[in-house]
Structure formats: structure tokens, C-alpha cells
DSSP file (Angstrom, degrees, kcal/mol; ACC not computed):
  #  RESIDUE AA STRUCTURE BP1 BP2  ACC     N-H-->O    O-->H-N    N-H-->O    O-->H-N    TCO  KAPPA ALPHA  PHI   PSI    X-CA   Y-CA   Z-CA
    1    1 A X              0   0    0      0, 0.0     5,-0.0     0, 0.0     2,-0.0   0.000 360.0 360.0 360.0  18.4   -7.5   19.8  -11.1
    2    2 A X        -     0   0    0      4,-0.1     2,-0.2     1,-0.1     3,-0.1  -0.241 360.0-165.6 -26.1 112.3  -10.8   21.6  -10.2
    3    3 A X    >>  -     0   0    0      1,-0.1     3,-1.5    -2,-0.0     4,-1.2  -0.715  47.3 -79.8-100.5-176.9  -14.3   19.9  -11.2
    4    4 A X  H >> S+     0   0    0      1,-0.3     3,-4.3    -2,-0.2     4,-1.3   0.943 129.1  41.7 -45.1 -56.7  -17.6   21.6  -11.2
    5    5 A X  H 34 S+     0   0    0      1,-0.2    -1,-0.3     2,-0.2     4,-0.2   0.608 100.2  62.2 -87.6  24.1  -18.0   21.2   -7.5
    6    6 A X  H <4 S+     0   0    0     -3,-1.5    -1,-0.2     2,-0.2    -2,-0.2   0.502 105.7  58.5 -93.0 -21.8  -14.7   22.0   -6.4
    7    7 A X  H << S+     0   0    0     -3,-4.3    -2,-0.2    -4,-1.2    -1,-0.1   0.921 104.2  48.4 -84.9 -50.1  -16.0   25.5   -8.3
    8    8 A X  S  < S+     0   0    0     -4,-1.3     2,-0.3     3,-0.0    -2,-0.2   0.488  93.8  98.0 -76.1  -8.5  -19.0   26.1   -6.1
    9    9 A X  S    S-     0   0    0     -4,-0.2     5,-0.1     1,-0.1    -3,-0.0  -0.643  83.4 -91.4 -79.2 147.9  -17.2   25.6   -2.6
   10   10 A X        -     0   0    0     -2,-0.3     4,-0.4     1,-0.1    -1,-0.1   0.043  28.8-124.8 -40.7 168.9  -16.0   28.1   -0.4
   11   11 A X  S  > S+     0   0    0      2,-0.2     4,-1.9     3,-0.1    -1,-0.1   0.751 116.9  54.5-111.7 -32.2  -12.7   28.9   -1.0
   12   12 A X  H  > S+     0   0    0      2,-0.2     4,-1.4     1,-0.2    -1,-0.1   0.845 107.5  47.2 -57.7 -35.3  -12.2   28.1    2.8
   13   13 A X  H  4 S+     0   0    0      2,-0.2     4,-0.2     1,-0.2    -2,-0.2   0.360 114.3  55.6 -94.2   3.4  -13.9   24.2    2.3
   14   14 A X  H  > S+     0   0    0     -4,-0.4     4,-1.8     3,-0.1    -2,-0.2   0.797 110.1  46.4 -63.4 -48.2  -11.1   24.4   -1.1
   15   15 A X  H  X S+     0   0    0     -4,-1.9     4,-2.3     2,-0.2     3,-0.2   0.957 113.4  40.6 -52.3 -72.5   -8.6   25.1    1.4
   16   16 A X  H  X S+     0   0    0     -4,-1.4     4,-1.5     1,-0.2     5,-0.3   0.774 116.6  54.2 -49.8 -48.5   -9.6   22.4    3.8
   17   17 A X  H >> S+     0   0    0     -4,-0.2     4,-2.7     2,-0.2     3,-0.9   0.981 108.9  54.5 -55.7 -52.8  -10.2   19.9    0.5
   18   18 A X  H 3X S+     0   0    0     -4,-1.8     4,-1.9     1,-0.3    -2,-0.2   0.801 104.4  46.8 -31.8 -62.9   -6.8   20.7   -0.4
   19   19 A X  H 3X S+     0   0    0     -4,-2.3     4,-1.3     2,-0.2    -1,-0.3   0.718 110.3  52.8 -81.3 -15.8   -5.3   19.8    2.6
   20   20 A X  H <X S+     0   0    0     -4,-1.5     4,-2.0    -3,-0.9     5,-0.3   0.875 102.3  59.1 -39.4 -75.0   -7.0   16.5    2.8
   21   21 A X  H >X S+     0   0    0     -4,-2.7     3,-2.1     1,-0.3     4,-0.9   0.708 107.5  51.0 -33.3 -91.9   -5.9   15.8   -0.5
   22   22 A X  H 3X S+     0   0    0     -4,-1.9     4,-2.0     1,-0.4    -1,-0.3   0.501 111.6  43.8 -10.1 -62.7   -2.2   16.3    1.0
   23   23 A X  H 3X S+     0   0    0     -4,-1.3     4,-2.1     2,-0.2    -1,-0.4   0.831 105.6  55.5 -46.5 -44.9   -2.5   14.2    3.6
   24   24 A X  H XX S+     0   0    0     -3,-2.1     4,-1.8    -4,-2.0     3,-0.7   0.975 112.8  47.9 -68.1 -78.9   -4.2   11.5    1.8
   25   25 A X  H >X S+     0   0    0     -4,-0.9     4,-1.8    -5,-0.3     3,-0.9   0.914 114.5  50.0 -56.9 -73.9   -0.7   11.7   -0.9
   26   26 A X  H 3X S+     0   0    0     -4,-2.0     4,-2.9     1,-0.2    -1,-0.3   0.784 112.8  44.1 -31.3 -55.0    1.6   11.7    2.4
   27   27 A X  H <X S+     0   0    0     -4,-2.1     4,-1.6    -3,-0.7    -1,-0.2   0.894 115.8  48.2 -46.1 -60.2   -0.2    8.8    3.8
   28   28 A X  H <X S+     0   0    0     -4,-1.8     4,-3.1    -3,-0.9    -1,-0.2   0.985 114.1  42.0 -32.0 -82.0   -0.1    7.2    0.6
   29   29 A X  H  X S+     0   0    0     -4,-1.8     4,-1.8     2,-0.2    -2,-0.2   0.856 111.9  54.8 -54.2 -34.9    3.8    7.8   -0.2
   30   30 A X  H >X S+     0   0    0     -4,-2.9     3,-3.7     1,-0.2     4,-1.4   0.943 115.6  47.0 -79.5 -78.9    5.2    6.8    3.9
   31   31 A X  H 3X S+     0   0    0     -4,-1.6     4,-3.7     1,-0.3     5,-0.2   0.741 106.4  49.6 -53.3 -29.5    3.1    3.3    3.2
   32   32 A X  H 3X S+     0   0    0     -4,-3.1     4,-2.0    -5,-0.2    -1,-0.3   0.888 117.5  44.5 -62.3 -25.7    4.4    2.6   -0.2
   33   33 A X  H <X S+     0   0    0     -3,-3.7     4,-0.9    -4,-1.8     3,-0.4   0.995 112.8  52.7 -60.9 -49.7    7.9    3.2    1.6
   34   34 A X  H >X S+     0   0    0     -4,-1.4     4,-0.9     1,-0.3     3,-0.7   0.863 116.3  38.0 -48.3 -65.0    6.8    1.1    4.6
   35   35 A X  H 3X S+     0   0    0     -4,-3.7     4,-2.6    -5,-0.2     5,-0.3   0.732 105.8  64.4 -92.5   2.7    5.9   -1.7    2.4
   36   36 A X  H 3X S+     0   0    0     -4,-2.0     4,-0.8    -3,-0.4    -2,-0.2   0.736 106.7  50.6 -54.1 -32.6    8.8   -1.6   -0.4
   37   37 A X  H <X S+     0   0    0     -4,-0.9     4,-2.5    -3,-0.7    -1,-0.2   0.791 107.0  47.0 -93.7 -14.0   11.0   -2.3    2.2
   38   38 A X  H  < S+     0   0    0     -4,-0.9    -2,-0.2     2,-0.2    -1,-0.2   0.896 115.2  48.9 -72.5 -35.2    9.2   -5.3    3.6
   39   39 A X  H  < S+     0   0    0     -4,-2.6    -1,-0.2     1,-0.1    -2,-0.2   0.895 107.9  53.3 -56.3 -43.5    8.8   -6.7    0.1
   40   40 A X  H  < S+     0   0    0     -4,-0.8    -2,-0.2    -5,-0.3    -3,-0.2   0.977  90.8 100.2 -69.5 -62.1   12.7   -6.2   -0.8
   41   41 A X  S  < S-     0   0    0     -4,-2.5     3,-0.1    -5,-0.2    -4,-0.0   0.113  80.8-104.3 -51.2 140.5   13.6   -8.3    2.5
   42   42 A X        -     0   0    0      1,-0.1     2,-0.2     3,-0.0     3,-0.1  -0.246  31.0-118.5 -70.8 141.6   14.7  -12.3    2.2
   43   43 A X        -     0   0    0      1,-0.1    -1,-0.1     2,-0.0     2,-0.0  -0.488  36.3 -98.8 -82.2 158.1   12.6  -14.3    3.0
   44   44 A X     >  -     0   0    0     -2,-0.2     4,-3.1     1,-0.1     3,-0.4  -0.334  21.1-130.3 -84.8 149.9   13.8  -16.4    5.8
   45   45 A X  H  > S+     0   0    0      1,-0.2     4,-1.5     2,-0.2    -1,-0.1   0.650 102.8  52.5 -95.6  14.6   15.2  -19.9    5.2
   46   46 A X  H  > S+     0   0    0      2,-0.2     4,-0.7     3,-0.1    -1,-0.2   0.864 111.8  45.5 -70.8 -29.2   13.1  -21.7    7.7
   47   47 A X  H >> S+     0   0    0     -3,-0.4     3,-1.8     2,-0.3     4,-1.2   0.962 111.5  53.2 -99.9 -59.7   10.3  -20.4    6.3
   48   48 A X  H 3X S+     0   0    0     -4,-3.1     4,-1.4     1,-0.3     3,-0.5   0.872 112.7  50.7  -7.1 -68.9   11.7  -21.3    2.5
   49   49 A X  H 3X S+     0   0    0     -4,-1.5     4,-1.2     1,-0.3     3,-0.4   0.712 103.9  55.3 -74.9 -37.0   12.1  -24.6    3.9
   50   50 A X  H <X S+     0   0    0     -3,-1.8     4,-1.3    -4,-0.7     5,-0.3   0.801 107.1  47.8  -1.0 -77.0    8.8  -24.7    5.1
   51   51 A X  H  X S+     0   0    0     -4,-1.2     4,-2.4    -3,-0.5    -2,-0.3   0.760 104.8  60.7 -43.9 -54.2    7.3  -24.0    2.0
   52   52 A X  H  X S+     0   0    0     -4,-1.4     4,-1.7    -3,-0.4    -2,-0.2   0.939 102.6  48.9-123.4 -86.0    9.3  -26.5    0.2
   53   53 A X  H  X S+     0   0    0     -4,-1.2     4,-2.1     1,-0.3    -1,-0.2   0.668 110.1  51.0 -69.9 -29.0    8.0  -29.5    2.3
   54   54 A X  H  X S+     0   0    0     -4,-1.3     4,-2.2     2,-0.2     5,-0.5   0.843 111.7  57.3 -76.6 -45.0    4.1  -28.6    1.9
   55   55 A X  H  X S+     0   0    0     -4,-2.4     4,-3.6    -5,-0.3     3,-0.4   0.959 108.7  38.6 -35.2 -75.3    5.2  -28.4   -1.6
   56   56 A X  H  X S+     0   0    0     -4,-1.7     4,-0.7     2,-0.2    -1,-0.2   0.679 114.5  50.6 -53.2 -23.7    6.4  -31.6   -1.7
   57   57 A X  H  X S+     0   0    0     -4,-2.1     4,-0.8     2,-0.2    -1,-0.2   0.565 109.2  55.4 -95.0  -1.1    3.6  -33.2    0.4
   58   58 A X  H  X S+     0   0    0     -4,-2.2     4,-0.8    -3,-0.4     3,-0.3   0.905 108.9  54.4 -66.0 -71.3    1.2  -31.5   -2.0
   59   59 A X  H  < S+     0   0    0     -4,-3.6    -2,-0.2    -5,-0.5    -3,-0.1   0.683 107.0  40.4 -22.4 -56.0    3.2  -33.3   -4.3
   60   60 A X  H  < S+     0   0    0     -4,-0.7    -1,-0.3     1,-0.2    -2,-0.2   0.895 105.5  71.3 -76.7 -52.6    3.0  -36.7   -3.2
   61   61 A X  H  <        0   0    0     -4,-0.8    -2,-0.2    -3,-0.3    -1,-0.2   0.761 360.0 360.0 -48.1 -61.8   -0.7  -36.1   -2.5
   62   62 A X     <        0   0    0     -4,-0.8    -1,-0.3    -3,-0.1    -2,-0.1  -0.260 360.0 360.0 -20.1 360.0   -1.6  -35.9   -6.2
């Protein structure tokens, strides 16, 4: 996945790109975990209920 200037660096600042890049995908992958699991948890029912009553006074409002 080289581009032109990826040809004209040092092979040490390739190295160093490289290893960005790596980090950058780790970083990436631990936050998609992070936030999969926060999405997948129920929502609470006070907070349902909550919702529900601005709904309804939203409703009324109208």
C-alpha cells in the first residue's frame, strides 16, 4: 500500500510510518470494542420513562 512518497522516505521513516499506522488500527479496533459494548447495553427504565413523558409533553404541546 505504498504511494509515491512512501517510495522516497528512508526506509527507517517507512519503519516509523509503519508503526504509526499500527497503532492508529489498534486504537481504532480497542474503541470500536469499547463502544459496541456501550451501544449493546439496555437502556435504563428510568431513563425510558423519562423519555416517554417529554414525549408526551411534546405531544400535548402541538
Amino acid at each position: 500500500m505504498a504511494n509515491e512518497n512512501d517510495k522516497r522516505r528512508k526506509p527507517e521513516d517507512l519503519h516509523a510510518l509503519e508503526e504509526a499506522r499500527l497503532r492508529q488500527q489498534a486504537i481504532g479496533m480497542k474503541l470500536r470494542h469499547l463502544f459496541d459494548e456501550v451501544v449493546n447495553e439496555p437502556v435504563p427504565d428510568a431513563f425510558l420513562d423519562i423519555l416517554r413523558r417529554a414525549d408526551e409533553t411534546r405531544g400535548s404541546d402541538a
